[in-house]
Every structure is written in structure tokens, then in C-alpha cells.
C-alpha positions in Angstrom: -5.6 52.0 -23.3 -6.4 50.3 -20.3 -7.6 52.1 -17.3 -6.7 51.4 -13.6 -9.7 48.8 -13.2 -8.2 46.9 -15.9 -4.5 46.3 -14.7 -6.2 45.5 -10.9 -8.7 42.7 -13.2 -5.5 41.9 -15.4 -2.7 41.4 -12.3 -5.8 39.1 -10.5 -6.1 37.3 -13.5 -2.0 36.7 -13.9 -1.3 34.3 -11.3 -4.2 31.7 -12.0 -3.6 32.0 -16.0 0.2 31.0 -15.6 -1.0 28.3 -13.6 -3.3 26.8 -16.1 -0.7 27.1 -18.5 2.1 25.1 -16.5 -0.2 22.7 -15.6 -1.6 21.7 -19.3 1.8 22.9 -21.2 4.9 21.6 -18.9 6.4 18.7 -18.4 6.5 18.3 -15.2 6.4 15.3 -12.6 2.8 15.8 -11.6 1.2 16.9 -15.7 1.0 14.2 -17.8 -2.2 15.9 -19.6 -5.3 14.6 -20.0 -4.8 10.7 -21.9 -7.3 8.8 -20.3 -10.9 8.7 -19.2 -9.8 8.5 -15.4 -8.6 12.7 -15.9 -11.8 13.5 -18.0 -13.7 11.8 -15.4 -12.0 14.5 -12.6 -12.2 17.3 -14.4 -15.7 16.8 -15.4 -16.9 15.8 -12.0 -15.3 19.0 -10.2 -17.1 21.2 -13.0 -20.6 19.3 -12.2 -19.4 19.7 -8.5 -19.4 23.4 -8.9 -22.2 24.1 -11.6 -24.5 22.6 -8.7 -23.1 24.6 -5.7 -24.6 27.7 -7.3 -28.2 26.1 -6.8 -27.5 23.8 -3.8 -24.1 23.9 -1.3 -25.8 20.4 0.4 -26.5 19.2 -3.0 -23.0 20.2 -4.6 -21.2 18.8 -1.4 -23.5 15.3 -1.9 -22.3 14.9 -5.4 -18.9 15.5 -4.7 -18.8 12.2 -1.8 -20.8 10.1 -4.8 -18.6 10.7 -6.9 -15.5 10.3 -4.8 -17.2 6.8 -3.3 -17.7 5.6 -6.8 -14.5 6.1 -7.9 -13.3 4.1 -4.7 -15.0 1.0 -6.3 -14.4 1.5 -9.8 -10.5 2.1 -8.9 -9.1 -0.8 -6.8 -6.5 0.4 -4.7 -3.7 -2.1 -4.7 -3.0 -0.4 -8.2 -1.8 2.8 -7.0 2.6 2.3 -6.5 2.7 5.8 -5.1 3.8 5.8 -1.1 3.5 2.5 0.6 -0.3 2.0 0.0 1.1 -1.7 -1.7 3.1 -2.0 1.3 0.3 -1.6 3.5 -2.2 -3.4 1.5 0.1 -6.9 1.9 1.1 -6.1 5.6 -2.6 -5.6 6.3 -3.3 -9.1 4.6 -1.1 -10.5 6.3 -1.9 -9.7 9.7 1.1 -7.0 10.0 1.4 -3.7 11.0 3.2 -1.2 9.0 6.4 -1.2 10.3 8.3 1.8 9.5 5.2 4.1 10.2 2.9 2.7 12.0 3.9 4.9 15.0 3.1 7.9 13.4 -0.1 6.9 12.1 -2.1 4.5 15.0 -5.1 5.7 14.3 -5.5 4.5 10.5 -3.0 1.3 11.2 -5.6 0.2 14.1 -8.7 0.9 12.3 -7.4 -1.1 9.2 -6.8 -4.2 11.2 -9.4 -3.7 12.9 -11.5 -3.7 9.4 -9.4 -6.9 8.1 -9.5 -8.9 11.7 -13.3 -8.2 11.3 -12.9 -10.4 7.6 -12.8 -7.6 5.1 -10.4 -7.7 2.4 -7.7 -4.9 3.0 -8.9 -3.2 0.0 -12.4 -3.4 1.3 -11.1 -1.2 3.8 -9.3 1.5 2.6 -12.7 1.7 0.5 -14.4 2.0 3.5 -12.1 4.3 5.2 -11.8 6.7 2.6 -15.4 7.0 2.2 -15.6 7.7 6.0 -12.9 10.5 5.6 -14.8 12.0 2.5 -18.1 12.1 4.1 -16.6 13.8 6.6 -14.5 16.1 4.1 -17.5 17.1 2.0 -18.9 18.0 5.3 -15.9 20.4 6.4 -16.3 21.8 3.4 -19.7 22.8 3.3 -19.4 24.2 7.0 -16.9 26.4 6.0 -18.1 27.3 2.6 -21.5 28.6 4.3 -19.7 31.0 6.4 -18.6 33.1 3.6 -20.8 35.3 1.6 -23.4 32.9 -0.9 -21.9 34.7 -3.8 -18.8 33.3 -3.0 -19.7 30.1 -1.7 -20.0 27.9 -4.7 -16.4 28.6 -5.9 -14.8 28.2 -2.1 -16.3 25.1 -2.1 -14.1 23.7 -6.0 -11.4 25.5 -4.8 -11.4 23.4 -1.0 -11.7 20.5 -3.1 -9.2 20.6 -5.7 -6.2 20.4 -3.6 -7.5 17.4 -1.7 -8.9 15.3 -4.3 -6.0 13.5 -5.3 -5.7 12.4 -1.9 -9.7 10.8 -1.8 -9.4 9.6 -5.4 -6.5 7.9 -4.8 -5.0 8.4 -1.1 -7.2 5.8 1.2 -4.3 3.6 0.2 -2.6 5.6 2.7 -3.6 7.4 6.5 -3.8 10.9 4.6 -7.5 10.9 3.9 -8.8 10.8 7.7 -6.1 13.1 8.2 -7.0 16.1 6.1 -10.9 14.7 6.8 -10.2 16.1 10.5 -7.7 18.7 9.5 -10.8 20.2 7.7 -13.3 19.9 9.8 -10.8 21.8 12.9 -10.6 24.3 10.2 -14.0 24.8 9.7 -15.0 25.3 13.4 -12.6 27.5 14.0 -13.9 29.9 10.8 -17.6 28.7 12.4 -16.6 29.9 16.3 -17.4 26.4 17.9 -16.7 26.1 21.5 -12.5 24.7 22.5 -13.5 21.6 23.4 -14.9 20.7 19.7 -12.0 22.3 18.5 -9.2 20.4 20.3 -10.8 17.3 20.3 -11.1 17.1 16.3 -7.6 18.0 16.5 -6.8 15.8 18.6 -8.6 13.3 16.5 -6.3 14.4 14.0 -3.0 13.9 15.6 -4.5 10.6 16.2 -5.0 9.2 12.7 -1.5 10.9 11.6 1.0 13.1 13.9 1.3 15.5 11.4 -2.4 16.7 12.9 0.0 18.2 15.4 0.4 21.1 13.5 -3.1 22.2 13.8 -2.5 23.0 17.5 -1.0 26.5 17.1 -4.0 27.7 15.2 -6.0 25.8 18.1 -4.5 27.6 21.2 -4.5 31.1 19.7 -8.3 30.2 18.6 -8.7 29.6 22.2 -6.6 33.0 23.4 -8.4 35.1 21.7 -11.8 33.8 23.3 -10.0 35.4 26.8 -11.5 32.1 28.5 -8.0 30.7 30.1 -9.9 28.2 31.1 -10.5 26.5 27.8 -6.8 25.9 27.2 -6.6 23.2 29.2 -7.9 20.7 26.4 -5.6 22.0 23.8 -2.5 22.2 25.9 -3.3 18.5 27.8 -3.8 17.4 23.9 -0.8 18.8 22.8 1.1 17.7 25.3 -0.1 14.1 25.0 1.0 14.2 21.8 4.4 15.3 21.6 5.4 12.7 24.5 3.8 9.6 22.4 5.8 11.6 19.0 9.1 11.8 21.1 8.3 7.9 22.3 8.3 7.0 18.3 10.9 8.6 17.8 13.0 6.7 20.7 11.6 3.2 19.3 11.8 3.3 15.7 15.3 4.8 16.0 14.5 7.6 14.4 15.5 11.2 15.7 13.6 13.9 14.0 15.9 15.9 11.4 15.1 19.3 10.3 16.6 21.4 7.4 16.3 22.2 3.9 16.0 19.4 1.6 15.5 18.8 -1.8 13.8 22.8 -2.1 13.3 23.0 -5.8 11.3 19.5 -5.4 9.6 20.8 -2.3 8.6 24.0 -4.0 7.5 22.1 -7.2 5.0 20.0 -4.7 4.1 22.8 -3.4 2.8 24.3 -6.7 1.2 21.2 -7.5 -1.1 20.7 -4.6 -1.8 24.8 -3.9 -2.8 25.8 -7.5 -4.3 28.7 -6.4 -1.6 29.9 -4.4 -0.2 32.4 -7.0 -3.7 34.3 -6.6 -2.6 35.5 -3.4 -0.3 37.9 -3.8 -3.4 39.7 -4.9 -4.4 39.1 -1.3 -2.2 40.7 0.8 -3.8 42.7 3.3 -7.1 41.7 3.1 -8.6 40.8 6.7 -8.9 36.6 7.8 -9.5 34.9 10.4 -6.3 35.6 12.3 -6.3 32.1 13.9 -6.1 30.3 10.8 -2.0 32.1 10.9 -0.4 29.8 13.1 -1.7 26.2 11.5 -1.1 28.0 8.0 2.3 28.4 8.7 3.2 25.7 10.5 2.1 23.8 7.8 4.2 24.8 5.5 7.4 25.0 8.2 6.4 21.7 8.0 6.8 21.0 4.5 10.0 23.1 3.9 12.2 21.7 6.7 11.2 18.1 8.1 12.0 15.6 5.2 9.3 13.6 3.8 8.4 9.6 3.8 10.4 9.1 0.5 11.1 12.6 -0.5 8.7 15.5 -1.3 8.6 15.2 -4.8 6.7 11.9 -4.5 4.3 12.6 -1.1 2.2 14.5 -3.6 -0.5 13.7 -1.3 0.5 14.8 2.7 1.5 18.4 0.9 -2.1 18.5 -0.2 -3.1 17.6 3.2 -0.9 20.1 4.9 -1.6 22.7 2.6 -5.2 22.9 3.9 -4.1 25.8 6.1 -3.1 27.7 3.9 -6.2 26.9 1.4 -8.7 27.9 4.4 -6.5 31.3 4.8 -6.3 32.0 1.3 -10.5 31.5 1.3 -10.5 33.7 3.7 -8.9 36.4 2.7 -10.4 36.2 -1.0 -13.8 37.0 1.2 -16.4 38.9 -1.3 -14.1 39.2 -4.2 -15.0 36.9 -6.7 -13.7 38.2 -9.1 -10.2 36.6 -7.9 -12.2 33.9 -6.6 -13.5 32.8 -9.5 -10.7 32.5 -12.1 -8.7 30.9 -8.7 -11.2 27.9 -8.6 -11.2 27.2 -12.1 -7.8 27.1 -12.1 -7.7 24.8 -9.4 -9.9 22.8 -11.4 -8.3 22.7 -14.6 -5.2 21.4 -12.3 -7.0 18.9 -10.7 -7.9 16.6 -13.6 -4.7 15.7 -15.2 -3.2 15.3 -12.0 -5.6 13.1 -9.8 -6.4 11.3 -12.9 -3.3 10.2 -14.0 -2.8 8.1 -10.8 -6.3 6.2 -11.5 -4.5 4.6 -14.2 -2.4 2.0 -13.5 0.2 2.4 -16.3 0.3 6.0 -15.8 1.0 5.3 -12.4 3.7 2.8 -12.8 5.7 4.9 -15.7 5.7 8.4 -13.1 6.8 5.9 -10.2 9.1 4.8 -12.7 10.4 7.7 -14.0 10.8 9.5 -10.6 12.5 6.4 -9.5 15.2 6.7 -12.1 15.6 10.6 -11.4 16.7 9.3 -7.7 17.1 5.8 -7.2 15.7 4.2 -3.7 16.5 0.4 -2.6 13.2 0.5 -0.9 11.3 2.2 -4.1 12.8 -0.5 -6.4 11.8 -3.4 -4.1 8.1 -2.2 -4.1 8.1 -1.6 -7.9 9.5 -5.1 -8.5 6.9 -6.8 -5.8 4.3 -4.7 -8.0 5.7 -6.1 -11.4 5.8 -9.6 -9.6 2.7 -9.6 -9.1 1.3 -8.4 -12.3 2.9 -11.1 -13.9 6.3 -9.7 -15.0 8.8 -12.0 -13.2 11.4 -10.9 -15.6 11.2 -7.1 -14.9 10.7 -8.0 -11.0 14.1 -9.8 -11.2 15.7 -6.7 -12.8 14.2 -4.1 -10.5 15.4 -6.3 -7.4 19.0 -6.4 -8.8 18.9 -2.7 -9.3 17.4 -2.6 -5.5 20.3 -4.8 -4.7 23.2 -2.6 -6.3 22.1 0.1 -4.4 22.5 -1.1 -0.5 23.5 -4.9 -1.2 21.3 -6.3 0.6 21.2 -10.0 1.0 17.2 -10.0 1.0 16.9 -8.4 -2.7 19.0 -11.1 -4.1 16.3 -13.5 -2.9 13.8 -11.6 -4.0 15.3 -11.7 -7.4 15.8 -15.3 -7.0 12.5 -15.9 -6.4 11.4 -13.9 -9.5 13.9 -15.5 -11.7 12.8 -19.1 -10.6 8.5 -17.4 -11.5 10.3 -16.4 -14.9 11.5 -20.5 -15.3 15.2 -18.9 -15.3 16.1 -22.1 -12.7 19.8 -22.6 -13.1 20.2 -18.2 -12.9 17.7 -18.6 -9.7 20.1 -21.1 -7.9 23.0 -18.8 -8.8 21.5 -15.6 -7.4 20.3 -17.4 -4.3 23.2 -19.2 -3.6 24.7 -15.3 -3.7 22.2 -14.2 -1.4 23.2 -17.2 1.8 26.4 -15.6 1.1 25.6 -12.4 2.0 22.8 -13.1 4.9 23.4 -16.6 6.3 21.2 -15.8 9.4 18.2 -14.9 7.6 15.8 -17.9 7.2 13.9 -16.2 4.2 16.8 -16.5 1.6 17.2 -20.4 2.6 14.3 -20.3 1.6 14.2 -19.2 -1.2 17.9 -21.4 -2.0 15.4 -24.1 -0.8 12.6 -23.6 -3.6 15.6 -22.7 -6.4 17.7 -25.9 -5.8 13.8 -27.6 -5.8 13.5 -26.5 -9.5 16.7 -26.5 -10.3 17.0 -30.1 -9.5 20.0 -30.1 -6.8 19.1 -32.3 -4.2 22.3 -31.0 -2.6 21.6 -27.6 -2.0 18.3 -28.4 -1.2 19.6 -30.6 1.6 21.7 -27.8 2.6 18.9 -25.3 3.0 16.9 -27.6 4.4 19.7 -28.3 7.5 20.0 -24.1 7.6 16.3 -23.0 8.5 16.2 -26.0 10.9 18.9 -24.4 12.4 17.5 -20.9 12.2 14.3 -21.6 12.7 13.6 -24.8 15.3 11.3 -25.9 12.3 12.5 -28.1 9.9 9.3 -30.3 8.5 9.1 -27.9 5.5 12.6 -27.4 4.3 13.0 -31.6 4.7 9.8 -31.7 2.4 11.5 -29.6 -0.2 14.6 -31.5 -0.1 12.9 -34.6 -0.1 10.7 -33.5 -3.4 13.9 -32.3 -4.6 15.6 -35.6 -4.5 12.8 -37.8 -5.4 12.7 -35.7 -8.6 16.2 -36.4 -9.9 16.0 -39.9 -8.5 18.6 -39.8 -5.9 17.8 -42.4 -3.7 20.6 -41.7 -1.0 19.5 -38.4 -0.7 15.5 -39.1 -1.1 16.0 -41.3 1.8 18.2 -39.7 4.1 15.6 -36.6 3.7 12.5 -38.5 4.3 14.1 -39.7 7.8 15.0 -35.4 8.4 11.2 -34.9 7.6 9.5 -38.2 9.4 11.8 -37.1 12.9 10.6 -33.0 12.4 6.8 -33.7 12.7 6.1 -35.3 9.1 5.4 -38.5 10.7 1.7 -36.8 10.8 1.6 -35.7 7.7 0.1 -37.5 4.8 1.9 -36.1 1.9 5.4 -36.6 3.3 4.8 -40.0 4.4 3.6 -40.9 1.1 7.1 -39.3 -0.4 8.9 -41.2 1.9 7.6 -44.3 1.2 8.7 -43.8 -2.3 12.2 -42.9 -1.2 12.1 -46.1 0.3 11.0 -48.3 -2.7 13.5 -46.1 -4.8 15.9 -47.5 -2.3 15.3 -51.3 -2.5 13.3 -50.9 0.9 10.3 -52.9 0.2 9.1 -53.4 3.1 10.3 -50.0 4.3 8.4 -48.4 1.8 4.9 -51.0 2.4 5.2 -50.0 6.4 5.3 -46.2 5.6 2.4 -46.9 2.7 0.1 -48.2 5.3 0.4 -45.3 7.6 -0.2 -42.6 5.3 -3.6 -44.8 4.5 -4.1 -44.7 8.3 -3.1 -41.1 8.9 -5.8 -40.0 6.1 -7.8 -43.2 4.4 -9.8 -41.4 2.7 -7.0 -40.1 0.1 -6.4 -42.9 -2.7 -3.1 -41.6 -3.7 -1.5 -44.4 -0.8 -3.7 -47.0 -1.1 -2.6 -47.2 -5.0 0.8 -46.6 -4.5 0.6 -50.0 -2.1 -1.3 -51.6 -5.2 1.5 -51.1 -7.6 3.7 -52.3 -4.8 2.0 -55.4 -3.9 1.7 -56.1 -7.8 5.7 -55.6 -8.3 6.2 -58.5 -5.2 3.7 -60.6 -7.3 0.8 -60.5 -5.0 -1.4 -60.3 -7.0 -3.9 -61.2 -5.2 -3.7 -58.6 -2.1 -3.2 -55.8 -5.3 -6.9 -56.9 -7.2 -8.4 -56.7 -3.3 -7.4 -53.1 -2.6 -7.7 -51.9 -6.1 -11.3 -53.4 -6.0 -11.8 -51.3 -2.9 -10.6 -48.0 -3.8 -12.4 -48.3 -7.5 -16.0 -49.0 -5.0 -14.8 -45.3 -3.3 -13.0 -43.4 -6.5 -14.8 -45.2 -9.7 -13.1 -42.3 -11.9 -9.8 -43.3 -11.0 -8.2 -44.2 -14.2 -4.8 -45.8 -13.0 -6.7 -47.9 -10.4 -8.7 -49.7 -13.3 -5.8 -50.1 -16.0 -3.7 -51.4 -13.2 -6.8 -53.8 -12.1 -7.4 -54.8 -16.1 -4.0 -55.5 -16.1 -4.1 -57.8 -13.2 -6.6 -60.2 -14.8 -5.3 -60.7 -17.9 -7.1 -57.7 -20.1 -6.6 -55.2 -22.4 
């Protein structure tokens, strides 16, 4: 029979068993079970993590950053589908912002382009970045682990890391690492007693690089109360005031009016579960003695969480639950204090949950079939664009096509249906590219990208027509209209239409291409096409003065001059251009040809 000390061991034991069984027997969204050597790799590096904080808390903490830097390299980050960290990648490479949350997040938007207007790669970056963040993690971590008692320390350090790992593994694709970077390190000073100003201003820092850090500020101000120096509030408060004015001024210019409520709770709770897998233990906890100012942040947290809706809904930010979960963590350290013996089966269990879920989004595949799969449990516009940009650029025009009419049948939007064009013309699907494009003008005339795109279909479709018609559109849109000329001009030449090839070179010679080499060169062929020999010399001779060095002109006026009979001026300029291009095989058949040879 077992005796009281036995039911208090078994009903401390309950709450992290259950969890370890969820994690590695159900099915849900964030447990796919260990299947690849990414999950191994976390699972085995959190137990190596917290076999060496027994010797070494420095140490331990040291092995934890190496391992999360390495994994940075070894895992590129454009891979990961999960949030916008493919959106940001390809805004940051192209000199963009990110548009829809920029506001919220200056801090990491800045330091990015900052990073990439410096010349680093945008994936260089988030490396970098995340790295930065960890370092500064790992740090947190071992401040606050050193204020509890050394028996416990080595298992509050795994169980600090678990919930956040995911989001260094895998998160410096989004502003979340440098945000639960700071959010620990304001934890950990207030568990250490550091003076308000250190406080606030990592807070502060916090807000900074996400506004989420906001939350952190009632912790801060009772921190600050309860050190009966009313003079120290006046960081906090001038902080926090700072920062709800530039919140509200988001708000106002994105268009976006915050909305609270319930929504989606199931998912919410499910999240939840996920990134706080030791949060069953503390019902074992209650009224144990904490640090009283880790309340307010701990709860405001999770306020937080339960009524402002998320990015793209809670079930998929996996990885700002973790980060504002920390509170709760740091209270539920607390509290656990000298008993390891809920400490310990609490960490492990946090372990165990770690590896199949942080691994799973190392893996590319993995990745793409949960994106996937949550995608088809509620479909997004905006989700289904970024999968089909992803499949685009892996290779899969086909399935990019699909997934942008799927994005388009959800909020017809003129923009998908040239996306999907533009995928469908990759997949050499020309005649259904023209179709879907022409579709797309229907639906958003005054928006230069999709006569664009009917631009490049009608191109390889071979309708000089519609290529003309683009071409007349973004001029029209746009003030520019050398490019769109070109394409019509290509277009025309292609299919031999000679009205058309000529009456597109003029468009392009009067919109600037009079300066550029290749479309004086097309145009010169227009005009031969047309019967306009000495149209098509004239125009021959200023591509050759516009760039002489290019032999592609001076040949073309070869096989004109030979057409005419002059044979004569042909031998002399093929004779010079073989003295500068001796490889060029047309240029000597054309020449052998001339005199008489084989």
C-alpha cells in the first residue's frame, strides 16, 4: 500500500508523465515524432546541455549557444515556411521593409537592413542575429539559474531552455529571438535585484525589437514599487509611456485597430501546451513562495495570448507563445525553488518535448507538409501565396500554379491569378498562362504587375497582339515603357510579324531604347523583316556605335551587306570582327562562303 509520501511523489510525477505521453503518442499539430536526424540532434543536445550543468552552469550554458550557432549554419533559413520568415527573407533582399509588421517590430526590421545594406546576404543575417539573441539568451539563463539553489540549478537551466529553443533553432527567420533574448534577461534581473534603470531599459530594449516586450512592464513597475524608491519609476513609466504612443501610432497607420476577445481557444490552449511542457507540474506548485514581481508579466503574458489574436492564428505562431510564455516559465522556476524532485521529472519532460518538436521544423519537408496540412485545416489567401512562392522556388511551378489558384478562390484577387500565370508560363503551360493572365487584367487593370506578367505570357505564347497591348498598359501605368516595347518587340520578331515588329521597335527606340544596344539591334531586324534595307543598315550602325565592342551588330550588317551583293564591304567587316572574335563560327562560314569555299 502506498503511504502518504508516495501519492505526494506520484501526483508530482502525473502532470509531466501525461505530458511525455501526448507529446510522443498524439497526433497533434506540433508531434510528428522523432523521423529525422534534425529531432535526435535536439533531443540529444538538450540532454548533453543538462548532463554538463551538473559540473559546470558556464560550461553547460556555452554548449547550449554552440550548438544553437551551429545549427544556424547547418539549417539555412529560407527553408523554414512557418510565419513570414520567407516573406521577410525576399523583402530584405530586395531592399523592403516588411510591410504588414514592420511597425511592430523596428528593432529587428532596422537591424536586418542594416545587416543587408552593409552587403550581407539576408540569411547571413538572421544567422547573425540569432546568434546575438542566443548569446544573450544562454546568458539570461545562467543569471537566473545561479540564483536558485546549485542543486536545482542544472535542471532550471533545460527546463528555461526547452520552451525557447524552437524559437533559436529555427525562429531568427523571424523578430522573436531578440525578443525573448531581452524578455529573459529583464527576467533574470529582476530574480537577481539589479537596480530600475537596468531593468527598464532591457525592457525597453525589448519593446523595441517587438511591442509585445510591452508586456514585461507590469512585472517592471511593481519590481520597482516594492523597492519603496518612487523615484525610480520614472524610467519605467517614461518607457512605457513611449511605447504605447508609438503602438497606438501603428495602429493609426497600418489601419489596424487592436481587437481583443477569445479566439480560436481550443488552438490557443493546444499552443499553449506545446510551448509550456512543464506547465502541468504546477498545480503541484500552488502556494509555494516566488518572486512576487514575476506576477504581473506572467499574467500579462498569457492575457496576451488568450485574447489579442495572433499574426496568422495561434495554432501556427508556435514561436511568440514560447516567447511570451517566458513569464510564466521564470514563475514556475521559482516557485519549484528546492524541490527537485518536481524539478527534475518537469525538465526531462520538457526535454523529451523539445526534440520532436523543434526538430521537425529543421527539415524542410516536415515543414512544408505541417504548413500544409494546417493550411488545409483553415485555408488563408495570404498562407497559400507564400506556400506557392516557396514551391516556385523550389522548382515546382506546377504545384505553385495550383496553390495560387486556391489563394485566388479564396479573396479573388487579381494579383494571385498573375502569380499563377507566371507559374504556369515556369511550368511551359504557355497557351493556359495567357489565359489566366489575360483573367487577371480583367480583374486589376491598374496594377502594372499583372501587365506584366500578360506581357511575358503573350511573349511565350507567341501573340504579338497581346504583347502590344501590355506593352501600351504599363506605359500608361507606369511612365516607363522601354521594357514592355522590348517584350512586344521580341514577341513579334518571334512569330515574324513584321507590322507589328516594326511598329514596336518605333514604341521602344521613342521610350529610351534608342540607347540601348539590344533593342536597336531587334529593331534593325524588324526593319529588314520589313523590306527596310536601309532602315535596318542605319539602325545596324548605331547599335555598333552605341557598344562596338559587341559582334552580334557588326555581323548582322555582314549578312546584310552580303544579301545587297556587296560583297566586298561584307569580307572587310567580317575580316575585322574575325581579328577581334577568332572563335566566331558564323563570322568565318559566312567569310568562306564569300570567297568561293567550302
Amino acid at each position: 500500500m502506498i503511504g502518504g509520501r508516495g501519492w505526494r511523489i506520484a501526483l508530482r510525477l502525473t502532470g509531466p508523465t501525461a505530458l511525455v505521453l501526448l507529446v510522443l503518442l498524439g497526433s497533434s499539430w506540433y508531434s510528428p515524432g522523432f523521423s529525422s536526424p534534425s529531432q535526435v540532434l535536439v533531443a540529444v543536445g538538450l540532454a548533453l546541455v543538462l548532463i554538463l550543468a551538473f559540473s559546470d552552469l558556464r560550461l553547460s550554458a556555452g554548449l547550449a549557444l554552440v550548438l544553437l550557432v551551429g545549427c544556424s549554419l547547418l539549417f539555412a533559413p529560407d527553408v523554414h515556411l512557418w510565419g513570414d520568415g520567407a516573406l521577410r527573407l525576399r523583402n530584405l533582399a530586395s531592399k523592403q521593409g516588411v510591410a504588414a509588421s514592420g511597425a511592430f517590430e523596428p528593432g529587428d526590421t532596422y537591424l536586418h537592413s542594416m545587416l543587408v545594406g552593409l552587403g550581407m546576404r539576408p540569411e547571413g543575417s538572421f544567422v547573425l542575429v540569432g546568434a546575438a539573441a542566443a548569446a544573450i539568451y544562454m546568458l539570461s539563463c545562467y543569471l537566473f539559474s545561479t540564483s536558485m539553489p546549485s542543486r536545482g540549478a542544472p535542471w532550471v537551466m533545460v527546463l528555461l531552455l526547452a520552451p525557447t529553443w524552437i524559437v533559436f533553432f529555427t525562429g531568427y527567420v523571424e523578430s522573436y529571438a531578440p525578443l525573448a533574448a531581452l524578455s529573459m534577461l529583464t527576467l533574470a534581473l529582476i530574480r537577481r535585484g539589479s537596480t530600475p534603470w537596468a531593468v527598464s531599459t532591457a525592457a525597453s530594449l525589448a519593446a523595441l525589437f517587438h511591442v509585445l516586450g510591452v508586456a514585461l512592464f507590469p512585472g517592471v513597475v511593481f519590481y520597482v514599487l516594492r523597492r519603496r524608491r518612487p523615484a525610480a519609476l520614472l524610467p519605467p513609466v517614461m518607457a512605457l509611456g513611449a511605447l504605447l504612443a508609438w503602438l497606438l501610432l501603428a495602429c493609426e497607420t497600418l489601419s489596424v485597430p487592436p481587437s481583443f476577445g477569445p479566439r480560436g481557444t481550443m488552438q490557443t490552449l493546444k499552443a499553449m501546451f506545446f510551448s509550456a511542457p512543464g506547465v502541468l507540474a504546477m498545480l503541484t506548485c500552488v502556494g509555494r513562495r516566488a518572486r512576487l514581481s514575476l506576477f504581473p508579466p506572467a499574467v500579462m503574458g498569457l492575457l496576451v495570448i488568450l485574447f489579442l489574436p495572433m499574426e496568422r492564428g495561434p495554432s501556427r505562431d508556435w514561436d511568440l507563445i514560447a516567447v511570451m510564455l517566458l513569464p510564466t516559465y521564470t514563475l514556475l522556476v521559482a516557485s519549484l525553488s528546492r524541490r527537485t524532485s518536481i524539478l527534475a521529472p518537469t525538465a526531462l519532460a520538457a526535454l523529451v518535448a523539445a526534440g520532436p518538436a523543434v526538430g521537425s521544423f529543421l527539415e524542410p519537408e516536415l515543414s512544408l507538409a505541417r504548413f500544409e496540412k494546417t493550411l488545409r485545416a483553415d485555408p488563408n489567401a495570404g498562407v497559400y501565396e507564400e506556400a506557392a512562392i516557396y514551391r516556385r522556388d523550389a522548382g515546382r511551378p506546377d504545384l505553385a500554379a495550383e496553390l495560387f489558384g486556391k489563394a485566388f478562390r479564396l479573396d479573388r484577387n487579381g494579383r494571385h491569378l498573375a502569380q499563377a500565370a507566371e507559374a504556369l508560363r515556369l511550368a511551359g503551360r504557355f497557351d493556359e498562362a495567357l489565359d489566366t493572365a489575360r483573367k487577371a487584367v480583367e480583374l486589376r487593370p491598374s496594377l502594372d504587375v499583372v501587365w506584366t506578367q500578360l506581357a511575358m505570357a503573350a511573349r511565350d505564347a507567341g501573340n504579338p497582339g497581346e504583347a502590344v497591348r501590355a506593352a501600351r498598359a504599363i506605359e500608361d501605368l507606369s511612365g516607363k515603357g522601354l521594357w514592355g516595347w522590348s517584350v512586344a518587340l521580341e514577341t513579334a520578331l518571334s512569330v515574324r510579324n513584321a507590322q507589328l515588329a516594326l511598329q514596336s521597335a518605333e514604341e521602344a527606340l521613342r521610350s529610351g531604347g534608342d540607347r540601348d544596344y539590344g533593342v536597336m539591334v531587334n529593331a534593325a531586324l524588324a526593319a529588314g523583316m520589313a523590306g527596310a534595307n536601309d532602315l535596318a543598315e542605319n539602325r545596324l550602325r548605331r547599335a555598333i556605335g552605341i557598344d562596338p565592342s559587341r559582334p552580334l551588330a557588326r555581323f548582322d550588317l555582314a549578312l546584310l551587306y552580303t544579301r545587297r551583293g556587296d560583297s566586298t564591304a561584307a569580307d572587310s567587316l567580317l575580316v575585322k570582327l574575325l581579328g577581334d572574335y577568332p572563335d566566331h563560327d558564323q563570322a568565318e562560314s559566312l567569310l568562306r562562303f564569300l570567297r568561293g569555299g567550302p
